[in-house]
Backbone as a ProteinNet text record, in pm:
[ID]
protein_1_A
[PRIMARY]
XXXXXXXXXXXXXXXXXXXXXXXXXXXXXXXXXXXXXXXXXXXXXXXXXXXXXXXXXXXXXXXXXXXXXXXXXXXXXXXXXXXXXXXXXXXXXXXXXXXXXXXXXXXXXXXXXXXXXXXXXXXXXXXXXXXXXXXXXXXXXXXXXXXXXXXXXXXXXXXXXXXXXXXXXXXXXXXXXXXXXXXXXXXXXXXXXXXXXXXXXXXXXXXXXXXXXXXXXXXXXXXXXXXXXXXXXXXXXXXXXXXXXXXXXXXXXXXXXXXXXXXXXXXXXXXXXXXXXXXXXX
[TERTIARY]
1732	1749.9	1789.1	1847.9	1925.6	1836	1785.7	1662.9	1725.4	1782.4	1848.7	1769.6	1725.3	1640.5	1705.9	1565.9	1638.2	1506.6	1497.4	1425.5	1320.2	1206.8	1089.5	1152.2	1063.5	1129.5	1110	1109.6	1066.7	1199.6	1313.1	1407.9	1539.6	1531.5	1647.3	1654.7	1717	1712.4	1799.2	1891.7	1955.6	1886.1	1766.5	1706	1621.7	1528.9	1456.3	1525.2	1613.7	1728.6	1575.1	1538.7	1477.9	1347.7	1280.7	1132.6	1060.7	946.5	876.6	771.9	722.5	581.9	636.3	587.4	650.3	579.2	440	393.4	378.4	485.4	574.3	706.5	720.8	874	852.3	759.1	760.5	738.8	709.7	686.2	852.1	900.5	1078.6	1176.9	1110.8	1215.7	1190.6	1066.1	1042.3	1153.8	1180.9	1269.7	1447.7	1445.9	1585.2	1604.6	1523.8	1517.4	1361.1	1419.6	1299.5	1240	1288.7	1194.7	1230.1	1160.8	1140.6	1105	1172.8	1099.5	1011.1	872.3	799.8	781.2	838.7	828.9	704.9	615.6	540.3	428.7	421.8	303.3	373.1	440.9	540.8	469.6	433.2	399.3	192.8	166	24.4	-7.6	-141	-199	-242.5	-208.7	-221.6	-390.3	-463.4	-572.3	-552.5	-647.5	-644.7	-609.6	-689.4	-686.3	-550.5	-453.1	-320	-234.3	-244.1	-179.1	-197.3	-356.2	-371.9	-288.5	-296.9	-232.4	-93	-8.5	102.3	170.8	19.6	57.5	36.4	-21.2	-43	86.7	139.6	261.1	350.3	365.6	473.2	486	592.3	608.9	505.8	498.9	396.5	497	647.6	752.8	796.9	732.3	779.6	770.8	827.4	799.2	830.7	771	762.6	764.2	890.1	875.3	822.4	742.8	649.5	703	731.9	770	617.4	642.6	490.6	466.4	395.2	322.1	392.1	426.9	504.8	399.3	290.1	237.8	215.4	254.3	294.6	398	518.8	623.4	734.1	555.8	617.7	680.3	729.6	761.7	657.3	510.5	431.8	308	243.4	113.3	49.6	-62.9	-183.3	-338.1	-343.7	-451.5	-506.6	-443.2	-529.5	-602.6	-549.9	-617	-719.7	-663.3	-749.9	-794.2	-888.6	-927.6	-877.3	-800.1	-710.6	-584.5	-472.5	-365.9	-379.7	-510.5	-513.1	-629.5	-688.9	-759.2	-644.7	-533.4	-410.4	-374.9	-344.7	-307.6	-356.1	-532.7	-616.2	-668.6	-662.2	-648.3	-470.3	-409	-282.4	-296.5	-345.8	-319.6	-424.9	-562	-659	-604.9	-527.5	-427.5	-351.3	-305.2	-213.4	-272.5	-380.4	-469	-421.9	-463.8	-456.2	-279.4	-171.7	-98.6	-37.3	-63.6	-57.8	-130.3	-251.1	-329.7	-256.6	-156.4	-85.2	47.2	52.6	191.7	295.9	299.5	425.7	413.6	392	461.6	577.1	666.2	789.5	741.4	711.3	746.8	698.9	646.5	617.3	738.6	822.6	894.8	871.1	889.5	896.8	1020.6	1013.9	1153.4	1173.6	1189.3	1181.7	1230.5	1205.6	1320.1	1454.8	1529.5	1649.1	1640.5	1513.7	1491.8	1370	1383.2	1312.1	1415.6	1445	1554	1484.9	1615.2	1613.2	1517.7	1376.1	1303.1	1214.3	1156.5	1057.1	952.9	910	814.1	797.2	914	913.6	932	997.9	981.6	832.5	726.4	632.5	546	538.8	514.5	570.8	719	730	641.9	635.3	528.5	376.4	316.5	191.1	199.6	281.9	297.9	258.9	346.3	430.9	235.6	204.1	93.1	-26.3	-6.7	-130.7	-123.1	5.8	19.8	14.4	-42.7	-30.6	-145.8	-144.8	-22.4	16	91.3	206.2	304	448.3	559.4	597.2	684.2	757	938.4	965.2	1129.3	1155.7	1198.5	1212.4	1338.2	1339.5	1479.9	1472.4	1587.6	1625.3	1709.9	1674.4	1776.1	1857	1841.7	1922.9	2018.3	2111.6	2241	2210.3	2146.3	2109.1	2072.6	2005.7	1975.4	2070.5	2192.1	2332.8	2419	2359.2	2509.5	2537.7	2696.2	2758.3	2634.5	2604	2494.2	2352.9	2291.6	2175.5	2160.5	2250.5	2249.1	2195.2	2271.6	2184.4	2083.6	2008	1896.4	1794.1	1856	1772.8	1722.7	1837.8	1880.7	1763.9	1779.8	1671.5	1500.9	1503.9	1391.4	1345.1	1411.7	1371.8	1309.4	1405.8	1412.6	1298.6	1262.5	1137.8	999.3	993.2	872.3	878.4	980.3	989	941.8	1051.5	1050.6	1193.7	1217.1	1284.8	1387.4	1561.8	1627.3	1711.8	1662.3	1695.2	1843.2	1932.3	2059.2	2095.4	2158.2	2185.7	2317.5	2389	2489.2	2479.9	2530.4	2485.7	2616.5	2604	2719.4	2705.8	2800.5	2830.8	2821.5	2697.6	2709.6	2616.3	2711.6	2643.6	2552.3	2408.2	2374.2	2214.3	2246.3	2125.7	2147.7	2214.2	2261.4	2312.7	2318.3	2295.8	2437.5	2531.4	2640.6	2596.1	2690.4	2645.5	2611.9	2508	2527.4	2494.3	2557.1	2537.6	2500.2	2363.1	2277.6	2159.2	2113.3	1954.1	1909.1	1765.5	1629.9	1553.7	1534.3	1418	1461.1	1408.7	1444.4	1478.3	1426.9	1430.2	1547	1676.9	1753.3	1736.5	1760.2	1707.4	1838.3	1911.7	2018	1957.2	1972	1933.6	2045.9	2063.4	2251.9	2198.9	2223.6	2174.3	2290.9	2410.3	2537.1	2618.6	2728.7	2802.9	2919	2740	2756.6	2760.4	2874.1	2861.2	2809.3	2879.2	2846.9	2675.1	2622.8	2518.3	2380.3	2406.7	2321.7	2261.3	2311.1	2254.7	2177.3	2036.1	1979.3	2082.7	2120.7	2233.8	2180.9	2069.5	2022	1968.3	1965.6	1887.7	1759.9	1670.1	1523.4	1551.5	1389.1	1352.7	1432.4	1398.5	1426.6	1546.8	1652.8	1824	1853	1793.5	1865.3	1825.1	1694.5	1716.3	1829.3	1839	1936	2083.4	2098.6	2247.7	2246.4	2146.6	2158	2192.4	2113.6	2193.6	2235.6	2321.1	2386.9	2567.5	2571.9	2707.1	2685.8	2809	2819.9	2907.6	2906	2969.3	3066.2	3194.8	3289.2	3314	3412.1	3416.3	3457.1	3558.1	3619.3	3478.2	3370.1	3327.6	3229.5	3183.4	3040.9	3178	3275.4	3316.7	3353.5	3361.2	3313.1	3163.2	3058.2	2934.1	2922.7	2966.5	2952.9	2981.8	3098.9	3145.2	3043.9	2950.8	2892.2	2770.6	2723.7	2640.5	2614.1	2790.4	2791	2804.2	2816	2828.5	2623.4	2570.1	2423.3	2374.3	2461.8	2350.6	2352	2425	2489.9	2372.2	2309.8	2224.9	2065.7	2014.6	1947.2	1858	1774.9	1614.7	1638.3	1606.3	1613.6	1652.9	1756.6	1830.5	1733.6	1697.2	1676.2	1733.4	1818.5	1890	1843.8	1840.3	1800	1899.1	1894.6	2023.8	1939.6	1930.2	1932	1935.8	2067.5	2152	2102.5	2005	1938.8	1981.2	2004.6	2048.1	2092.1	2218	2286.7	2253.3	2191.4	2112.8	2222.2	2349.6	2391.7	2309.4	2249.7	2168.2	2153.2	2071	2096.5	2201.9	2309.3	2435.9	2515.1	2483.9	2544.1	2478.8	2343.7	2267.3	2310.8	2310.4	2332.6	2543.6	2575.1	2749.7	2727.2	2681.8	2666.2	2592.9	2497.6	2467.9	2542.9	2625.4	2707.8	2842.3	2887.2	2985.1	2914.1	2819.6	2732.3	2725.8	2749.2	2690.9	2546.6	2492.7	2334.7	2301	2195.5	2068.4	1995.8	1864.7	1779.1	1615.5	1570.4	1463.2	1337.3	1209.9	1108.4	1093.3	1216.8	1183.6	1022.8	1026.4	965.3	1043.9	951.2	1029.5	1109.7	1244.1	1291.8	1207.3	1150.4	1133.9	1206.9	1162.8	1215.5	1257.4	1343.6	1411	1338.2	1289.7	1243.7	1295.3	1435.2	1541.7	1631.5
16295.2	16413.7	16370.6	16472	16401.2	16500.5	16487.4	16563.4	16521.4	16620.9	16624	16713	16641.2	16720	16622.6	16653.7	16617.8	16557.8	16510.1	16417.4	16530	16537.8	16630.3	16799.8	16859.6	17038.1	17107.9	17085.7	17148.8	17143	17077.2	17049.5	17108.1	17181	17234.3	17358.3	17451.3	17568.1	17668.6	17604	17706.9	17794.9	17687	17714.6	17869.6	17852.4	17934.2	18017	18063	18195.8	18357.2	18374.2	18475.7	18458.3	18369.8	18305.8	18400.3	18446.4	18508.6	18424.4	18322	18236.4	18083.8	18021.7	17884.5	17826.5	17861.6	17766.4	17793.7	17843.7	17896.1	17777.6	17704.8	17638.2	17578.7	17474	17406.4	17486.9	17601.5	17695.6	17765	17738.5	17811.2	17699.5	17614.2	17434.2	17482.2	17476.9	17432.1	17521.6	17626.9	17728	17684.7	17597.5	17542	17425.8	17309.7	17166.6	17144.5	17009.5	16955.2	16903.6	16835.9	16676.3	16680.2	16602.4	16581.3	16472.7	16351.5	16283.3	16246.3	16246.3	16278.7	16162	16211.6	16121.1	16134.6	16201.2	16203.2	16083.6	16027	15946.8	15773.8	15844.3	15661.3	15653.9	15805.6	15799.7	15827.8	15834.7	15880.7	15890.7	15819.8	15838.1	15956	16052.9	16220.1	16227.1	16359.8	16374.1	16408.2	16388	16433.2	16542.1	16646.1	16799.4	16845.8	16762.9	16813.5	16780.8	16656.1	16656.7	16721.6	16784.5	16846.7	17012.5	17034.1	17167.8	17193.1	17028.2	17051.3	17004.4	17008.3	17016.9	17134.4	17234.8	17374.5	17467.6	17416.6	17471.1	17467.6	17377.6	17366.8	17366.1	17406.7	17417.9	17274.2	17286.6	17194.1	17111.9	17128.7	17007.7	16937.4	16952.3	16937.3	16792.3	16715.9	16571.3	16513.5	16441.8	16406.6	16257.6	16186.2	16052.8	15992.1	15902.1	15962.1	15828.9	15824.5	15710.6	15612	15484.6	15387	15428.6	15430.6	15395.9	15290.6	15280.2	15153.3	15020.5	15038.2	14951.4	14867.4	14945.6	14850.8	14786.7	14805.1	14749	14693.6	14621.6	14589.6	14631	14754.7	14859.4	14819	14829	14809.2	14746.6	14692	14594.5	14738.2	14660.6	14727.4	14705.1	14589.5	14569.1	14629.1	14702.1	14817.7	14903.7	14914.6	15117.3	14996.7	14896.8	14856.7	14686.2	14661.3	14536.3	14461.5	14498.5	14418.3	14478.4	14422	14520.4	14529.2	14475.4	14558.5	14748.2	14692.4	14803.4	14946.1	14915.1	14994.1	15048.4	14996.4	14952.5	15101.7	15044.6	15122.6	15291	15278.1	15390.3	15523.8	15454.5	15512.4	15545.6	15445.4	15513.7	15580.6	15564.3	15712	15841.9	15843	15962.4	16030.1	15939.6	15990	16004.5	15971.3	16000.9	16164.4	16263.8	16403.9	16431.5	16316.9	16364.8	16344.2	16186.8	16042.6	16124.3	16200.4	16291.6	16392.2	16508.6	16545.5	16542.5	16494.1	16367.1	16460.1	16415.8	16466.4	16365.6	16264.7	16155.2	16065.4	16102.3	15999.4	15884.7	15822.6	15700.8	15672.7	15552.4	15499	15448.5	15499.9	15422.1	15301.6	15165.7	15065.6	15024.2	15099.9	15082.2	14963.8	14871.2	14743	14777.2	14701	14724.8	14598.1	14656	14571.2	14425.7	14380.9	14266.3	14148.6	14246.9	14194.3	14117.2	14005.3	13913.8	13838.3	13814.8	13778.9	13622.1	13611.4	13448.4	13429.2	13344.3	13310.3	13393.7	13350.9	13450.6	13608.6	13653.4	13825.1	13854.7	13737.7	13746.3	13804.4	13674.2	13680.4	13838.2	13868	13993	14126.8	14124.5	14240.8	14206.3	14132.3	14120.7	14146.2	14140.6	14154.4	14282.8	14347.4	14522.8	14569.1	14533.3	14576.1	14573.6	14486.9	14443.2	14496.7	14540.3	14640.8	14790.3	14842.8	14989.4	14967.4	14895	14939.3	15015.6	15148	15175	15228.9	15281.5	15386.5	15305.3	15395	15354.9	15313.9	15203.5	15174.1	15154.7	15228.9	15168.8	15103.9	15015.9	14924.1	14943.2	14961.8	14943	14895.2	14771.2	14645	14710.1	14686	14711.8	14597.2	14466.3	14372.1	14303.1	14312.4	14257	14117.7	14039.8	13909.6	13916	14008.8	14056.1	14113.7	14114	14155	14060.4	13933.8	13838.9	13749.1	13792.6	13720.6	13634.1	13523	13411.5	13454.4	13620.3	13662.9	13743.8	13856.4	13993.7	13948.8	13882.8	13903.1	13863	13757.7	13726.7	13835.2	13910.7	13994	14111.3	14125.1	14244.8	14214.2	14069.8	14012	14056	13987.1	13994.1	14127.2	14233.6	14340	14425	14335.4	14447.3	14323.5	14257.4	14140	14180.3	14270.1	14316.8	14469.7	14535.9	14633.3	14762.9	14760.4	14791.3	14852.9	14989.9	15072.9	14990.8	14989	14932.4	15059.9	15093.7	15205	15179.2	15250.9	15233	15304.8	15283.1	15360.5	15372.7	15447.6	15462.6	15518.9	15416.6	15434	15362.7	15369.7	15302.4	15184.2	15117.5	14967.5	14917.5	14856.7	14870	14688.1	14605.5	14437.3	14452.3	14356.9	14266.4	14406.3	14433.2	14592.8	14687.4	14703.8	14775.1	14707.7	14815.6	14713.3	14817	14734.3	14775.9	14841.4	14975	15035.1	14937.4	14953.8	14863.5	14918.5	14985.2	15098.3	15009.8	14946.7	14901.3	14953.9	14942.8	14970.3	14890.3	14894.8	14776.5	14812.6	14951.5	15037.5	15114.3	15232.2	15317.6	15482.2	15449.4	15564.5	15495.3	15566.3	15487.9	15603.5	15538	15630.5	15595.4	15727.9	15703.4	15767.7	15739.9	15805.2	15743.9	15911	15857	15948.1	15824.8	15839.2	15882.1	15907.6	15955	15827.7	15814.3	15740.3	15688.7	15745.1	15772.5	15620.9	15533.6	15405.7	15377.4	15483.1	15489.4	15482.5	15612.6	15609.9	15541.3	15459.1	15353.5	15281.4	15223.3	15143.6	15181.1	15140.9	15241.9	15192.7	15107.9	15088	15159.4	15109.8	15168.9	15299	15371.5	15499.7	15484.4	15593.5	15627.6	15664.6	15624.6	15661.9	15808	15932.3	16098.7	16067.9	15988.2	16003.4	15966.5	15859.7	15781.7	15893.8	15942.4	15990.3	16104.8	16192.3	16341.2	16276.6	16144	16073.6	15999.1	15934.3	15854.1	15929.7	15988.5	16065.5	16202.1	16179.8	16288.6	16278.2	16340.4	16342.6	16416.1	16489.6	16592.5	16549.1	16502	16436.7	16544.9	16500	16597.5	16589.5	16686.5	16680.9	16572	16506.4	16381.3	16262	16236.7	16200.5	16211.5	16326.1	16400.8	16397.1	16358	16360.5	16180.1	16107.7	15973.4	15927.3	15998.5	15975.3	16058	16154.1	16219.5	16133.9	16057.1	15958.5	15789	15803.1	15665.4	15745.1	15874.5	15920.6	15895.4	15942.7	15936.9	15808.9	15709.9	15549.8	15565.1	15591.8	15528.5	15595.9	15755.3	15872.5	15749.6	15651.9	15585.3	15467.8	15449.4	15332	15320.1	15498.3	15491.6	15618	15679.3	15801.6	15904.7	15857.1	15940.3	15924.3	16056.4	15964.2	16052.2	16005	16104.5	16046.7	16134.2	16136.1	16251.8	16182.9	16242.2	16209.5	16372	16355.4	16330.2	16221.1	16258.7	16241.7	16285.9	16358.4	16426.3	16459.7	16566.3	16601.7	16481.3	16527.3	16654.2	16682.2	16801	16906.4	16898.3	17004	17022.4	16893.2	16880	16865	16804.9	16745.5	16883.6	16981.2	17054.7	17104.1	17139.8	17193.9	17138.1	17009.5	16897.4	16849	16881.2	16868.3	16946.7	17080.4	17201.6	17210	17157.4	17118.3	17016.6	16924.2	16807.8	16867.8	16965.8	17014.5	17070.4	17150.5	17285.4	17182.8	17032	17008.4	16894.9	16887.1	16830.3	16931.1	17030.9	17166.7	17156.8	17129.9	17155.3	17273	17312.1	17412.6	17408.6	17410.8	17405.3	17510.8	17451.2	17512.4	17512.1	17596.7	17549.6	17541.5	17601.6	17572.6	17711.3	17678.1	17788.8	17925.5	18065.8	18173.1	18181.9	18236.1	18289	18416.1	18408	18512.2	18638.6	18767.7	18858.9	18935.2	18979.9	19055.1	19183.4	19223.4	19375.2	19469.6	19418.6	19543.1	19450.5
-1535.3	-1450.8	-1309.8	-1236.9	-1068.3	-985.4	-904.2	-811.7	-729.5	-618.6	-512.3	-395.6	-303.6	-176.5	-33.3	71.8	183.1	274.4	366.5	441.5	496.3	489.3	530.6	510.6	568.4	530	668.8	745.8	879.5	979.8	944.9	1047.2	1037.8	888.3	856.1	855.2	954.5	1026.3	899.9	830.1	805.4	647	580.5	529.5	537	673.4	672.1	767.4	788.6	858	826.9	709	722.6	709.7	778.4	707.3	854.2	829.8	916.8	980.3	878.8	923.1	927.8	1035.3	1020.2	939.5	857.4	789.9	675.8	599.7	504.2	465.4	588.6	527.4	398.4	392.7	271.1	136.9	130.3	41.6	-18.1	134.4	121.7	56.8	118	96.9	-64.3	-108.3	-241.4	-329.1	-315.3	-370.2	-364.3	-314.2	-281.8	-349.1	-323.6	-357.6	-423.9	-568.7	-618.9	-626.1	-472.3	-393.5	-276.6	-197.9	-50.7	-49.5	49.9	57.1	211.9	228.5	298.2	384.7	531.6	625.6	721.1	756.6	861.6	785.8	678	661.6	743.3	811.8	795.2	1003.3	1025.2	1178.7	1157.7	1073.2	1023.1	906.7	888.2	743.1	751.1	667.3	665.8	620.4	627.4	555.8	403.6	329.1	189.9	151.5	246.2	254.8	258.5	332	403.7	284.1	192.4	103.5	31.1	-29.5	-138.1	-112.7	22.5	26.4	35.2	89.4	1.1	-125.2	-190.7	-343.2	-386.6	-335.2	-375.9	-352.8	-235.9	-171.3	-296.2	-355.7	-477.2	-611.9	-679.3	-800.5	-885.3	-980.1	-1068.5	-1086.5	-1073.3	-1099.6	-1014.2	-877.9	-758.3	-733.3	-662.3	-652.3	-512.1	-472.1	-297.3	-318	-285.9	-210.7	-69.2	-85.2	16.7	105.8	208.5	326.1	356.8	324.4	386.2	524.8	583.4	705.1	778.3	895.5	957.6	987.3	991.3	961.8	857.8	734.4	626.4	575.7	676.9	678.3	789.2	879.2	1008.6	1094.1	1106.8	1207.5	1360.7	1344.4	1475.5	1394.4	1486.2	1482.6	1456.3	1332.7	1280.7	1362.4	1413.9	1471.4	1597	1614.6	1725.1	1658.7	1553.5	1473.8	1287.4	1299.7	1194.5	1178.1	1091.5	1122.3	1010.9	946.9	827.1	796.6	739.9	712.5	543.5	492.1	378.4	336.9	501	503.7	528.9	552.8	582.5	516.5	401	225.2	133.5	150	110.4	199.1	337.5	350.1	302.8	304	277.4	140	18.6	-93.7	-123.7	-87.8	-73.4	-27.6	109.9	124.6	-16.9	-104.3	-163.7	-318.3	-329.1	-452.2	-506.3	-461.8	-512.7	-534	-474.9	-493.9	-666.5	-639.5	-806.9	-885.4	-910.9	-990.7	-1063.1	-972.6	-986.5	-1051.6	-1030.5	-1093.7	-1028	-897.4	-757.7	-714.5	-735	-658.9	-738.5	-642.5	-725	-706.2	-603.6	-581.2	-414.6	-340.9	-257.4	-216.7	-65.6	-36.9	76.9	78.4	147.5	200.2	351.2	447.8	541.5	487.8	626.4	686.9	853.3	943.8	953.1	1025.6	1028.4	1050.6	1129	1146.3	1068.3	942.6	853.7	729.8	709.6	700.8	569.2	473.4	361.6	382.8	383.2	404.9	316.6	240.1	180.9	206.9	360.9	388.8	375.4	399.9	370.2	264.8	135.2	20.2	-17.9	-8.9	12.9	30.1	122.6	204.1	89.2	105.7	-34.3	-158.4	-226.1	-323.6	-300.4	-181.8	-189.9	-121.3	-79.6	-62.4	-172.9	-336.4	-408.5	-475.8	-501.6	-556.8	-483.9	-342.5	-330.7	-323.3	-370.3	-356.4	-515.9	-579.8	-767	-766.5	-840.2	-920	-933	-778.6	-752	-806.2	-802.6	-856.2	-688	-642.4	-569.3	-555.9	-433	-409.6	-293.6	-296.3	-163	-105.1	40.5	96.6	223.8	247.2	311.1	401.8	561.5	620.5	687.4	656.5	715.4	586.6	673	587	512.5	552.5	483.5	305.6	300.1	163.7	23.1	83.4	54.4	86.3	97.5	118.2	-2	12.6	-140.1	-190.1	-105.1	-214.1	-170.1	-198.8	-195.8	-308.4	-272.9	-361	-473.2	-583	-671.7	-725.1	-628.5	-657.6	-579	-479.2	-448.7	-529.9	-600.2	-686.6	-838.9	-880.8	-988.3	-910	-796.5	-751.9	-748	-792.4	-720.4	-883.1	-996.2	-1128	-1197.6	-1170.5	-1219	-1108.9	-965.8	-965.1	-957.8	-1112.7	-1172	-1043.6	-941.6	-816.8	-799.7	-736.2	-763.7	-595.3	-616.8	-512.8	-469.2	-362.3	-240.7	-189.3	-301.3	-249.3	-142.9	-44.3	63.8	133.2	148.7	219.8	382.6	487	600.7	658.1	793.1	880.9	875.9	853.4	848.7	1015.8	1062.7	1154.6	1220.7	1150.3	1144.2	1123.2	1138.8	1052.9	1029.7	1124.1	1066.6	996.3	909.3	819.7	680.4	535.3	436.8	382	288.4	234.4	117.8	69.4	-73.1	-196	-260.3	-349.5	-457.7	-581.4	-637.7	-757.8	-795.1	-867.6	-896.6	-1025.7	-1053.6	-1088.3	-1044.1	-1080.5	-1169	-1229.3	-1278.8	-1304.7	-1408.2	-1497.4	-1428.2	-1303.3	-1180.1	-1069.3	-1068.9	-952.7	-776.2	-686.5	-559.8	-463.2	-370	-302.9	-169.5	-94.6	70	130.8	174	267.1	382.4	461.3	591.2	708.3	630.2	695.8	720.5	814	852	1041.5	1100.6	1249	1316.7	1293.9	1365.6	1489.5	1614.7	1699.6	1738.5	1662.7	1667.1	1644.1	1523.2	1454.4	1551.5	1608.6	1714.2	1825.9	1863.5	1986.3	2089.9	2174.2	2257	2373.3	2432.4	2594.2	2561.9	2477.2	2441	2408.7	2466.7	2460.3	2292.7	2265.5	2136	2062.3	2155.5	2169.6	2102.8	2208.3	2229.7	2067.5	2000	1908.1	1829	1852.7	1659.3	1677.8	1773.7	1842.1	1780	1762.5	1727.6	1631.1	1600.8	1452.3	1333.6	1280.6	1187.4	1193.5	1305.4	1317.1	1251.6	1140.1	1036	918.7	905.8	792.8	701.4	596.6	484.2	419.9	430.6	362.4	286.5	191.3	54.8	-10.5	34.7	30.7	-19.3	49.4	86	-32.9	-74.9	-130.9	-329.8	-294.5	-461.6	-508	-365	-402.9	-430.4	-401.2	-443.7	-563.2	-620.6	-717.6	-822.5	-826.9	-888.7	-912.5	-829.5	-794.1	-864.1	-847.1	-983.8	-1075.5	-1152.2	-1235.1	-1290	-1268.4	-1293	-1329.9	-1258.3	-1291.3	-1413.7	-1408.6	-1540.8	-1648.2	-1651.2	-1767.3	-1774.7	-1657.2	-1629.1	-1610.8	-1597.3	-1580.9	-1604.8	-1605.4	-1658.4	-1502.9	-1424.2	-1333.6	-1200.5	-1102.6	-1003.5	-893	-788.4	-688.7	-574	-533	-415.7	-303.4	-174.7	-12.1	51.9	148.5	227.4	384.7	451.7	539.9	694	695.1	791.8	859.9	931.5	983.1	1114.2	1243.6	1317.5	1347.3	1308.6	1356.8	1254.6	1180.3	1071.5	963.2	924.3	794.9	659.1	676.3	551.9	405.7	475.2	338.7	309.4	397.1	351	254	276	200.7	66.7	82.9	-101.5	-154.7	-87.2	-146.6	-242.6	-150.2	-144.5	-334.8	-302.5	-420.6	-510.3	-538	-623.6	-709	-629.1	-723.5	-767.1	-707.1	-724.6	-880.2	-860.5	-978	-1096.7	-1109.1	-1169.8	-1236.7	-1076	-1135.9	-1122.5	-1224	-1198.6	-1231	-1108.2	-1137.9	-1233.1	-1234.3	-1310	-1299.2	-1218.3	-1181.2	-1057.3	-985.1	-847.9	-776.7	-679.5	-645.7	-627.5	-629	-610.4	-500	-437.8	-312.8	-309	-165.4	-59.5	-110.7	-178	-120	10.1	53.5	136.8	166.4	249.3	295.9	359.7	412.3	482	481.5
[MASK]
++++++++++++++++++++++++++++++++++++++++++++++++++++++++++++++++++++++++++++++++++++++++++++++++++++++++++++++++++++++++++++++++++++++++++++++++++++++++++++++++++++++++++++++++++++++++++++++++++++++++++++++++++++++++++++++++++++++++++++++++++++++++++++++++++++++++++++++++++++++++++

């Protein structure tokens, strides 16, 4: 099956055009799209309570990829807020207990940052991630080019389908050695695409405050041109693999759902199970 959603549910305006309550979106998202993949745990380990209620929010088919914590993937030092980084580990997947119960969790994603570089040691490090989030399902995605070079890829690519670990294909701006080229492969029986647009300019913080970069990083609306060469890179995996879930997100300029929504119908999906749409009252 291809589960097509978009990066959290709160940012995309054109969604909720007639929503009366803001704490309703994820209730509205759910009626549109059949996954999300969930970024605020990547800035906070959420409470239990908060997950369990947005598991209530959604259809029983609903499925949430859930973003690590940056502390578990070197983003920022853990040792201010904890006294081990496996105590990190373990509070995060206690968070996500009621969701794994449920069976809405796709998958744990593990986002290195760009300066996390193809070495023994970070070898290292992905495996004992991989080995303490069991036994969620995991997808890993590399943002430094090293991991993609002619004499890497495919041992990265082995390494990745030998610790039966889902490889986070991504389409993004080619933008040196922090950024990773399409690499339209699967590791696991679940393949995962997050297209993060194709804003060169932007990729780079380049003297910009935290605010500025994200207002420009993914800020890009993928055109048709564009959205029927990935349709095509789809269809190459239905052939390869159980299940695709693809995230758009583009959020910046508030493309992102226009554009799931665009790849859906050019997919001729429909869905089934979503949540109800909102009736209309005048």
């Amino acid at each position: 099956m291809i589960y097509i959603g978009l990066t959290g549910w709160g940012d995309h305006d054109s969604l909720y055009t007639e929503l009366s309550n803001k704490k309703d979106k994820l209730i509205t998202y759910a009626s549109h799209f059949p996954i999300v993949e969930l970024d605020s745990t990547y800035y906070a380990v959420q409470r239990q309570s908060t997950v369990e209620k947005w598991c209530d929010q959604t259809p029983e088919t609903f499925k949430f990829a859930v973003k690590a914590h940056q502390f578990m993937t070197g983003h920022s030092d853990y040792r201010e807020h904890y006294d081990s980084i496996k105590d990190v580990f373990s509070a995060y997947k206690e968070m996500l207990m009621p969701m794994f119960h449920r069976n809405k969790l796709a998958f744990v994603l593990l986002q290195f940052p760009p300066w996390f570089d193809c070495s023994s040691k970070n070898i290292r490090y992905v495996k004992f991630a991989i080995e303490l989030l069991k036994p969620f399902k995991v997808a890993v995605e590399f943002r430094n080019q090293t991991w993609f070079r002619d004499d890497f890829k495919e041992h990265t690519l082995e390494f990745l389908h030998n610790s039966q670990v889902i490889h986070s294909i991504c389409d993004e701006p080619q933008a040196g050695i922090g950024s990773i080229p399409f690499v339209n492969r699967v590791t696991d029986d679940t393949a995962f695409i997050r297209l993060h647009g194709r804003n060169v300019h932007g990729w780079t913080q380049q003297n910009r405050t935290s605010e500025e970069w994200r207002d420009v990083r993914y800020l890009y609306d993928y055109n048709r041109q564009e959205l029927e060469w990935l349709k095509k890179q789809i269809n190459i995996l239905q052939h390869k693999t159980k299940d695709i879930y693809i995230v758009f997100n583009n959020n910046s300029g508030g493309h992102a759902a226009g554009n799931a929504k665009q790849l859906i119908s050019m997919l001729n999906i429909e869905y089934s199970g979503l949540a109800p749409k909102q009736l209309k009252l005048f």
